[in-house]
Structure formats: C-alpha cells, structure tokens
ROBADREN-887571 format. One record per residue (C-alpha): x, y, z; residue number from 1; residue in one letter. Coordinates in steps of 0.5 Angstrom, whole numbers. Each point is the difference from the previous one (the first is absolute). Layout:
lummi X:X&Y:Y&Z:Z&n:NUM&res:A
...
***
This chain:
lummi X:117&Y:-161&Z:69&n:1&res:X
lummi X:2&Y:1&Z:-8&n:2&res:X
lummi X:2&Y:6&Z:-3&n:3&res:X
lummi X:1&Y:1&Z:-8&n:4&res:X
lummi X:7&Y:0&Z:-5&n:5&res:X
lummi X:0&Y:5&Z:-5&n:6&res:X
lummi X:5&Y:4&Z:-4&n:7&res:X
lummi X:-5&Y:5&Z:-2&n:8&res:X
lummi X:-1&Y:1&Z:8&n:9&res:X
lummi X:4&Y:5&Z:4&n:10&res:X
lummi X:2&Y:-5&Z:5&n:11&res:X
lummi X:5&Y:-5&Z:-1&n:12&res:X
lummi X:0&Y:-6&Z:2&n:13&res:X
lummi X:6&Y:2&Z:4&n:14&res:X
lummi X:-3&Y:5&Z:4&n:15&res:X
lummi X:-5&Y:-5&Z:3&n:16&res:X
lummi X:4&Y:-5&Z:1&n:17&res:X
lummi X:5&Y:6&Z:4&n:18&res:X
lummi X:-7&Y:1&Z:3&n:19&res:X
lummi X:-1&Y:-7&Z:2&n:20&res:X
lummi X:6&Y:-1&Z:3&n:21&res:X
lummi X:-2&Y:4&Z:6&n:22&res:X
lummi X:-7&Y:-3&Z:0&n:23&res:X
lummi X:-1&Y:-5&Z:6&n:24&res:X
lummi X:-1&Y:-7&Z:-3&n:25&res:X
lummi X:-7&Y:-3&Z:2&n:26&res:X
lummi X:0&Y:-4&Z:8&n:27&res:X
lummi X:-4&Y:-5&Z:-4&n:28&res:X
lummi X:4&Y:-6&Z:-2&n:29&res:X
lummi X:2&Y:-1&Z:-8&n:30&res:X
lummi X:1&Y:-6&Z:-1&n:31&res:X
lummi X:-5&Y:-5&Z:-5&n:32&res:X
lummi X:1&Y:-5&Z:-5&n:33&res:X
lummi X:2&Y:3&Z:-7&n:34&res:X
lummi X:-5&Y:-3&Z:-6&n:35&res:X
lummi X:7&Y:-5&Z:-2&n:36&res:X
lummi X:0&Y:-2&Z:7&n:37&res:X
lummi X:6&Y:4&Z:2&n:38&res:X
lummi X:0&Y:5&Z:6&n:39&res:X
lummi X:-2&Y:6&Z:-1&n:40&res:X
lummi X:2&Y:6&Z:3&n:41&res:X
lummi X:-1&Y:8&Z:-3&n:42&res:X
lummi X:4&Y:4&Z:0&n:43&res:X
lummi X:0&Y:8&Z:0&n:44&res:X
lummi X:0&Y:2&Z:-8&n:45&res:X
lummi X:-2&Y:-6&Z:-2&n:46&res:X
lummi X:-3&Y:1&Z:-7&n:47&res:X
lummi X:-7&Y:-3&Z:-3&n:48&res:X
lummi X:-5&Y:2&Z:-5&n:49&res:X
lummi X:2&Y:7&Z:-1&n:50&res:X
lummi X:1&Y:0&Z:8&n:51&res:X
lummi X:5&Y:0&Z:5&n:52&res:X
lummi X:-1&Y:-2&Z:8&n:53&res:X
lummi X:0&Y:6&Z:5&n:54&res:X
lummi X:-3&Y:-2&Z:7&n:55&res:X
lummi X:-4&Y:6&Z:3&n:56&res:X
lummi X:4&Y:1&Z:7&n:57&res:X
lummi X:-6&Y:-3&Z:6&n:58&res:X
lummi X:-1&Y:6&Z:2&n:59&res:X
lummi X:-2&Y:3&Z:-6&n:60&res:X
lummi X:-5&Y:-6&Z:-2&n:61&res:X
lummi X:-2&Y:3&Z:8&n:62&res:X
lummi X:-1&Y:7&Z:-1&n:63&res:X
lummi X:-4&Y:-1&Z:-9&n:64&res:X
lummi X:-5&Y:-5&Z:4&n:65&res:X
lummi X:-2&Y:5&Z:6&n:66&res:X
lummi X:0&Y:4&Z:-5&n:67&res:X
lummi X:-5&Y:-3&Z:-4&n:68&res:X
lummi X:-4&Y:-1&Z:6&n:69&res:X
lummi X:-1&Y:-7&Z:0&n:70&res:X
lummi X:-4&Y:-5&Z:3&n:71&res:X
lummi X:-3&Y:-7&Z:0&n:72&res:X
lummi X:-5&Y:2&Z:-5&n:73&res:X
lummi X:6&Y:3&Z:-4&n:74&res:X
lummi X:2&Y:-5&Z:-6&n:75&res:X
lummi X:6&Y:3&Z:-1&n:76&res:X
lummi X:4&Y:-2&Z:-7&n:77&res:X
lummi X:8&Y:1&Z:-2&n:78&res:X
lummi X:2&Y:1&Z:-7&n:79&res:X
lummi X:7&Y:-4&Z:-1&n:80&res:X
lummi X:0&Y:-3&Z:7&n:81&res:X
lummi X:7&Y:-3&Z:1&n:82&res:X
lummi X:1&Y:-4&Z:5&n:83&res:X
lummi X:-7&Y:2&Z:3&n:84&res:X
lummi X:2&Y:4&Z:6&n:85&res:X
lummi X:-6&Y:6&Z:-1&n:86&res:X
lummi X:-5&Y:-6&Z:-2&n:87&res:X
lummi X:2&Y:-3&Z:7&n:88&res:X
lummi X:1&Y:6&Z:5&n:89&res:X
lummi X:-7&Y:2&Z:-4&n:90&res:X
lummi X:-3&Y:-6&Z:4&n:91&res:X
lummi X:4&Y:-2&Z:6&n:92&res:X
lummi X:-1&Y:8&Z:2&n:93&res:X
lummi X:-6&Y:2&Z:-2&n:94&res:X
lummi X:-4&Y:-8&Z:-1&n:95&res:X
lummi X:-1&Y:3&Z:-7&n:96&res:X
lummi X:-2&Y:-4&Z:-5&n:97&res:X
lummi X:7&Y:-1&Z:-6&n:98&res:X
lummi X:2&Y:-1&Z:-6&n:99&res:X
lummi X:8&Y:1&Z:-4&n:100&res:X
lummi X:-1&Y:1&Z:-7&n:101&res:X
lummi X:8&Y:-3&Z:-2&n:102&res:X
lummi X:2&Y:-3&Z:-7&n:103&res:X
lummi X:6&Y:-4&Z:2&n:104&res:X
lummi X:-2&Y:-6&Z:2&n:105&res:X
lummi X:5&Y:-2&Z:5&n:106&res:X
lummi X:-1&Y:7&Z:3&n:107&res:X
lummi X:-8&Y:-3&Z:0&n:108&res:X
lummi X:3&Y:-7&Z:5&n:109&res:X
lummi X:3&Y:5&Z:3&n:110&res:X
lummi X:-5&Y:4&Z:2&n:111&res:X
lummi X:-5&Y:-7&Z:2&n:112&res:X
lummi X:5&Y:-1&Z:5&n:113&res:X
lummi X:2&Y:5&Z:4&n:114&res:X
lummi X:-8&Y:1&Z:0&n:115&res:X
lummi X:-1&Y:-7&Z:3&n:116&res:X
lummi X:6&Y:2&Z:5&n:117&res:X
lummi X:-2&Y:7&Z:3&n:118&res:X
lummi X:-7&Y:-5&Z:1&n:119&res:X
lummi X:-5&Y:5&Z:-5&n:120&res:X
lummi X:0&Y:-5&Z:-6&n:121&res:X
lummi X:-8&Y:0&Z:0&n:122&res:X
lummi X:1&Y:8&Z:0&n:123&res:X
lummi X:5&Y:1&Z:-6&n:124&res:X
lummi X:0&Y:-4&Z:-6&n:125&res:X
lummi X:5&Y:1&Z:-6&n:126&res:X
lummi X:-2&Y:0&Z:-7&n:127&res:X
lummi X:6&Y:-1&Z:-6&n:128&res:X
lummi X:-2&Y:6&Z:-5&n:129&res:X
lummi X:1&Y:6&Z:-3&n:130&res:X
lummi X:-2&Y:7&Z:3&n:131&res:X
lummi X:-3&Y:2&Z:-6&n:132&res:X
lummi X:-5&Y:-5&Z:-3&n:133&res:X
lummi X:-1&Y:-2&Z:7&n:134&res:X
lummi X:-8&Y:1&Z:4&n:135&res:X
lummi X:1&Y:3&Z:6&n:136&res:X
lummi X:-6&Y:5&Z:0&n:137&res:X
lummi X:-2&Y:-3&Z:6&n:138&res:X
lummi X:4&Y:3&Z:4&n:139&res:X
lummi X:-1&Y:6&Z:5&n:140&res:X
lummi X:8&Y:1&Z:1&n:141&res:X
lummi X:5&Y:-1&Z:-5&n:142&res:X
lummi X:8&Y:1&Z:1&n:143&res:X
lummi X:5&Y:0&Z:-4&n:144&res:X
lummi X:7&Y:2&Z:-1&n:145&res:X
lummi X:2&Y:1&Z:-7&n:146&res:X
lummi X:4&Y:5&Z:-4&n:147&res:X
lummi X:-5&Y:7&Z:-3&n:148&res:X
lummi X:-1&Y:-2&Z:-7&n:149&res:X
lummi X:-3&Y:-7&Z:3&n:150&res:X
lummi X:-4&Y:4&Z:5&n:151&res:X
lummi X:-3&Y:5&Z:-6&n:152&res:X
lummi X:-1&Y:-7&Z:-4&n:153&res:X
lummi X:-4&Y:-3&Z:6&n:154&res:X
lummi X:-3&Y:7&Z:1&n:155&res:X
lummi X:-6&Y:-1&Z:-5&n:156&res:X
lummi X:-2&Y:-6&Z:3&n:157&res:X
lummi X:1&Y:2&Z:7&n:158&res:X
lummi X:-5&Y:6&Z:-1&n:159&res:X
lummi X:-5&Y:-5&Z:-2&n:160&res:X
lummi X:-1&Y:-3&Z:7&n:161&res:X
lummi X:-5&Y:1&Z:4&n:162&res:X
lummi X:0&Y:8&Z:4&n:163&res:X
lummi X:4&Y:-1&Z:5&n:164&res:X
lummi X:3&Y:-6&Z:-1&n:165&res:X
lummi X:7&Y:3&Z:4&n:166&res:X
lummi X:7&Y:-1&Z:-5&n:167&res:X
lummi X:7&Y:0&Z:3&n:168&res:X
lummi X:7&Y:0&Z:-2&n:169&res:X
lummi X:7&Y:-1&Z:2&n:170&res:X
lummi X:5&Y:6&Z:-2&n:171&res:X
lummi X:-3&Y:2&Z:-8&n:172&res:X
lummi X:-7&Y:5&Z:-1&n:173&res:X
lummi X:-5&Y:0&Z:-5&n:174&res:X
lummi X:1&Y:5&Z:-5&n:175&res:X
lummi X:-4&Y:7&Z:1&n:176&res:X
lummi X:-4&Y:-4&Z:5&n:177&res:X
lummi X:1&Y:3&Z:7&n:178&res:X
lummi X:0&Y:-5&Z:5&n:179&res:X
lummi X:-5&Y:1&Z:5&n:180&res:X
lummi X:6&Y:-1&Z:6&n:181&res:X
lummi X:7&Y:-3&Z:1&n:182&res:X
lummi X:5&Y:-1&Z:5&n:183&res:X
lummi X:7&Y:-2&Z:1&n:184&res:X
lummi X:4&Y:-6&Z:4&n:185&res:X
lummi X:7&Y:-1&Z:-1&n:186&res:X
lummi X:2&Y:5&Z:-6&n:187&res:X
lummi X:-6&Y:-4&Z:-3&n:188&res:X
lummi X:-7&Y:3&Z:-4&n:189&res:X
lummi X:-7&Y:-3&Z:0&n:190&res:X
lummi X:-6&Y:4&Z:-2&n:191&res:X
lummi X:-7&Y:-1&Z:1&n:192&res:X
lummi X:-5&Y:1&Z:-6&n:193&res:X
lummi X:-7&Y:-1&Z:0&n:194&res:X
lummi X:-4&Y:-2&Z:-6&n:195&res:X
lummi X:-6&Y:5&Z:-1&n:196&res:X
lummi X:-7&Y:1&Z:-2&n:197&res:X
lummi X:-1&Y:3&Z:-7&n:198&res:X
lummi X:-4&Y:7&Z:2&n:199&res:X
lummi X:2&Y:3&Z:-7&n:200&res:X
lummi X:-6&Y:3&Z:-4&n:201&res:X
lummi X:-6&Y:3&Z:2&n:202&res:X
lummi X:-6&Y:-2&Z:4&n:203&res:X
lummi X:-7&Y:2&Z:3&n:204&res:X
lummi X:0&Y:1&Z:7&n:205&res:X
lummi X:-7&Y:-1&Z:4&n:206&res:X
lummi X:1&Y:3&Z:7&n:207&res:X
lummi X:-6&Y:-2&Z:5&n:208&res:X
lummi X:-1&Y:3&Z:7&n:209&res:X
lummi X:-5&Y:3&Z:5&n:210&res:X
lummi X:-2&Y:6&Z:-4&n:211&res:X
lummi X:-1&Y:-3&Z:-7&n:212&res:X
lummi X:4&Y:-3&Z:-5&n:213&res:X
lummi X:5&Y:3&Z:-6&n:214&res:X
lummi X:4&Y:-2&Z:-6&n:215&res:X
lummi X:6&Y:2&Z:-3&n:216&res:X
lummi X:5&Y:-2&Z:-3&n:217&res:X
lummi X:8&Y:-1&Z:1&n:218&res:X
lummi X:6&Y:-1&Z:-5&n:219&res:X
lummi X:7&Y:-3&Z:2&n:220&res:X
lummi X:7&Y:1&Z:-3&n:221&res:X
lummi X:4&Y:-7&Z:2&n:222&res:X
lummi X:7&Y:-1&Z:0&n:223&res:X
lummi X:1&Y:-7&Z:4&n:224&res:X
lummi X:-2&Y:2&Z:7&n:225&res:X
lummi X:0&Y:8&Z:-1&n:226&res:X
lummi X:-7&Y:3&Z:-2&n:227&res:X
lummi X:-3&Y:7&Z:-1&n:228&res:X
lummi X:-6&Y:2&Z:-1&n:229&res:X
lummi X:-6&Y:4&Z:-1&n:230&res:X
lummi X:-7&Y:0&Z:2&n:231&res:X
lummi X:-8&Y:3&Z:-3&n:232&res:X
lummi X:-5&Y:2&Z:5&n:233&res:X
lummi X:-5&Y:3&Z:-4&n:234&res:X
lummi X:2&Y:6&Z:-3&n:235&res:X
lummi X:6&Y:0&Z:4&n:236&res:X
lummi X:7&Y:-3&Z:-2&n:237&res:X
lummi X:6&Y:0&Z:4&n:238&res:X
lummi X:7&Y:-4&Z:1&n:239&res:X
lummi X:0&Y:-6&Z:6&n:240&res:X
lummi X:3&Y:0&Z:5&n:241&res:X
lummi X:5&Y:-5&Z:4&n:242&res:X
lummi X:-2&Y:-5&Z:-4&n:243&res:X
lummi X:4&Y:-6&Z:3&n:244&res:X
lummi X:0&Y:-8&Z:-4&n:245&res:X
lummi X:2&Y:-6&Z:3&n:246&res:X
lummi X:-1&Y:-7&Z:-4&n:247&res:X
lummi X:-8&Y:0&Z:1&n:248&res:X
lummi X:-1&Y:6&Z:5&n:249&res:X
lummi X:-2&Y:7&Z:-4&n:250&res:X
lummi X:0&Y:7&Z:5&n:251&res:X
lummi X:-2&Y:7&Z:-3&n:252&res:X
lummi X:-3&Y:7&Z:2&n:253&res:X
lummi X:-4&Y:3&Z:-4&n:254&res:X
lummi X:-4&Y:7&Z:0&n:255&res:X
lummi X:-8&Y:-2&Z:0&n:256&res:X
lummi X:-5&Y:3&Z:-3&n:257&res:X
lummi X:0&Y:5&Z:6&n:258&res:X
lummi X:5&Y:2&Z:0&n:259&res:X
lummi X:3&Y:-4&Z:5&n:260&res:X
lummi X:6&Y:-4&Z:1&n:261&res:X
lummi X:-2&Y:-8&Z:0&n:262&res:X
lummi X:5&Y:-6&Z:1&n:263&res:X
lummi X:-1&Y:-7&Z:-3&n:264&res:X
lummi X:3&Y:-7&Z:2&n:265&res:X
lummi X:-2&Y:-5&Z:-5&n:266&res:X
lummi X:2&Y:-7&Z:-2&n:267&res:X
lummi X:1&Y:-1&Z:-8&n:268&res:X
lummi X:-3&Y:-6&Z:-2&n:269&res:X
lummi X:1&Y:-1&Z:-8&n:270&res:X
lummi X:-5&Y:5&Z:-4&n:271&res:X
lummi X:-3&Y:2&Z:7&n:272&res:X
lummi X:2&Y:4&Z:7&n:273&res:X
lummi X:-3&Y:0&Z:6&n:274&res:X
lummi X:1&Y:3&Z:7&n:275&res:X
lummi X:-2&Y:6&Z:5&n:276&res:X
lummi X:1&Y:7&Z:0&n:277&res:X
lummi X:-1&Y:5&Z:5&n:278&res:X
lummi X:-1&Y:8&Z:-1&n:279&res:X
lummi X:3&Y:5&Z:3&n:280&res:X
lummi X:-5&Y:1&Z:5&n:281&res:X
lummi X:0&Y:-7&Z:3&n:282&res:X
lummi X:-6&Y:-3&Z:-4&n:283&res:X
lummi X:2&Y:-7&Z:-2&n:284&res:X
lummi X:-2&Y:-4&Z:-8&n:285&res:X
lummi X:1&Y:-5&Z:-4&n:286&res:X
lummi X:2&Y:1&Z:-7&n:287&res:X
lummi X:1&Y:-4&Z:-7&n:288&res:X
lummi X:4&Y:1&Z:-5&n:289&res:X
lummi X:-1&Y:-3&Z:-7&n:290&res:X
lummi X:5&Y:1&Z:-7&n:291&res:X
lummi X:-2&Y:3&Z:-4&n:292&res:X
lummi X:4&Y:-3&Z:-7&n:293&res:X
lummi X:7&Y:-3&Z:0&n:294&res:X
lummi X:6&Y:-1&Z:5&n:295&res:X
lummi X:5&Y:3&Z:-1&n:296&res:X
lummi X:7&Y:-4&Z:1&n:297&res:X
lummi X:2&Y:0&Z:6&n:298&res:X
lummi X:8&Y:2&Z:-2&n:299&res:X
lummi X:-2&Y:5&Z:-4&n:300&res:X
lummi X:4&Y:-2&Z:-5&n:301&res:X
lummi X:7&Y:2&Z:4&n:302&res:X
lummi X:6&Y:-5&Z:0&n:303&res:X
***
C-alpha cells in the first residue's frame, strides 16, 4: 500500500521506513516490466506522488479484511494499492470482488501480474489513478493505509458512502472519529470503521401495535457513530436510552405514552426509519420515523 511525505507531518519519512524494515515483503512475486521496458522492482520507500511504498504485513491484510467481514458479495476497494497484496487476498480469500486504486503506473502492471499469477485476474482489476478524484462510491469495503492527515482528507468523502459501507486501515485513524474495533498483528495496528447513517435532527415517530397507535417524536444528537437522544410521547418527555448505531441499523428505548418503557430496532433509510418495537410487557409493533427538517452533519463539526 502507500503512504503520504509530508513536512508538516509528525511522522518522517525516516520513521516509516524504519518501520518498514521490520514489515514482511509480500509472498507474491515483484517483478514487471517498467514503462521504459526495463525491469521493474519496488523497493521499501520508494517515492511517488506525494507517496512512499510500505507493504502491509500478509497477516495484517488478513485480520483488517475478517475485520470487515468480507464475502463474495463484498467489493472490496484499496486506496493506493501498491503491488496489489490487499486487492488479492480480498479475492483469493474471501472470492471477493477487487479493485487497487494506485497512481504509479509501473505499480498498476505490476499489480496485473501478480493478479494473473495468483489465478484471480477476473476478480481483482487495477486502475492508474488518483485516490482523491477517483470514483470508487461502489464499494462496500475500502482499505486503506495512508498517513492521518490523507485519512481526514479522504474522510468527508468516505462519510458520504453508503451506511454501513465498512473502511479499514492499516496503522493511522481518523481523527476524532473513534473506530468501531481494532486489532494488532505483529506490532502492527488496523482498525475498523463503519460509515453511519445521518440520524441527527428530529422526527415524527408513528408506533402501531394491538392496542392502538400513537405519535410522538425523537430528536438525536450525532457525533459520527455516537448518538443521544430524547423522546415526546404525549405530554411526557424523557432521555433515550441504550441507543445503539451501526451503519444502517438504529436501537433505542424510550418511555411511552404509559409510561412504560419500550425498545425500537429500526433500519435508517435517507429521510425514513422503519422497524419493530416491542414494549416492556412483551407486546410486539411496528414503528416509522420520518424527519422532521434538515439532517444534522454526521461529524459534527469535529476534526
């Protein structure tokens, strides 16, 4: 994979390639044709486009991809795929479908080959191109392992993405964006992030079950995947409780109208939330959420 050069960075050049020195090399082969027609070998370090070459140890790029939790329904994306290891083991591993976003051609025919030569050319594709101007909103999983200030760069973008689209990275976080899990193999950091939905604001709650239906309303308070909230049932108004996002997936209680204490598990979709819920007693209902004026931003605001 890549990561960014900066002076205005706190890690120097000379720390990573310390720390690339105790990285395994990839067990694929290294070898292509550079676009002058002469061998091509990458080296630990090399520099590129605001870039230097450090591969992620194999049993990393194992560990971020279970992580993610991918499967064959997963297209798996990798910004600044360097020889293309991660794009690989996504489909060798885990018959993913691939593709390495990498902006050093030689990198890209490198990649091809080693694609071809692991038997998964048909799975894993690569694409000369430039991480921020490149399209990859398809993606379902995106890996990644650049420096922190490329990450927050990246970050608006990535928060874009559809809700639960899973983001994962090799040794650098996003800020004040808490990942949703982390792991280490070999001295080595990855974490985990989940895109979420935009549940910040207010909304009109319709709640249906055997004894009738009612309305009411919550508002939430988002800050990427924490959220707060209150609720309104009739006259009544009170703090949710154990309220739970994760991509898509909202769980809240909330006391109802009687005063009795209620749980919802609900699916965001856009302006709308539909799920189940199911009262203290044990009666089952369907619920639906709509907003009620603008989302908030789903950062907040923070850095």
């Amino acid at each position: 994979m890549t990561t960014k050069t900066s002076e205005s960075m706190v890690f120097s050049r000379r720390t990573l390639l310390r720390a690339a020195a105790l990285a395994p090399l990839a067990t694929i082969p290294v070898l292509a044709r550079s676009q002058t027609g002469t061998a091509f070998t990458p080296q630990v370090g090399q520099s590129g486009k605001d870039v230097i070459w450090v591969p992620t140890p194999d049993a990393l790029v194992d560990r971020m991809l279970r992580m993610a939790q991918v499967t064959p329904d997963d297209f798996v994306v990798d910004l600044g795929s360097g020889d293309g290891k991660i794009v690989i083991a996504a489909a060798r591993d885990f018959k993913a479908r691939s593709l390495g976003v990498e902006f050093n051609p030689d990198m890209v025919s490198l990649s091809r080959r080693n694609a071809e030569t692991a038997g998964v050319a048909g799975r894993a594709r690569f694409e000369q191109g430039d991480i921020f101007t490149f399209d990859y909103s398809a993606a379902t999983v995106v890996t990644m392992y650049l420096l922190p200030g490329l990450n927050l760069k990246l970050r608006p973008q990535l928060l874009k993405m559809r809700p639960g689209t899973r983001l994962v990275t090799h040794q650098f976080t996003m800020g004040s964006w808490e990942p949703d899990d982390s792991a280490t193999v070999e001295n080595r950091p990855g974490y985990l992030w989940i895109v979420p939905a935009a549940v910040g604001g207010s909304w009109k709650l319709t709640t249906t079950e055997p004894r009738g239906a009612n309305e009411g309303s919550v508002a939430f308070s988002q800050v990427f995947q924490q959220v707060t909230g209150t609720s309104r049932m009739s006259s009544m108004e009170g703090r949710l409780r154990g309220v739970r996002l994760t991509g898509d997936r909202l769980s809240f209680e909330a006391m109802d109208e009687r005063g009795m204490l209620r749980s919802y598990m609900g699916r965001v979709s856009g302006d709308r939330i539909d799920g189940t819920t199911q009262s203290a007693d044990g009666v089952m209902g369907q619920f639906t959420a709509t907003r009620v004026g603008a989302a908030t931003p789903v950062d907040a605001g923070r850095d």
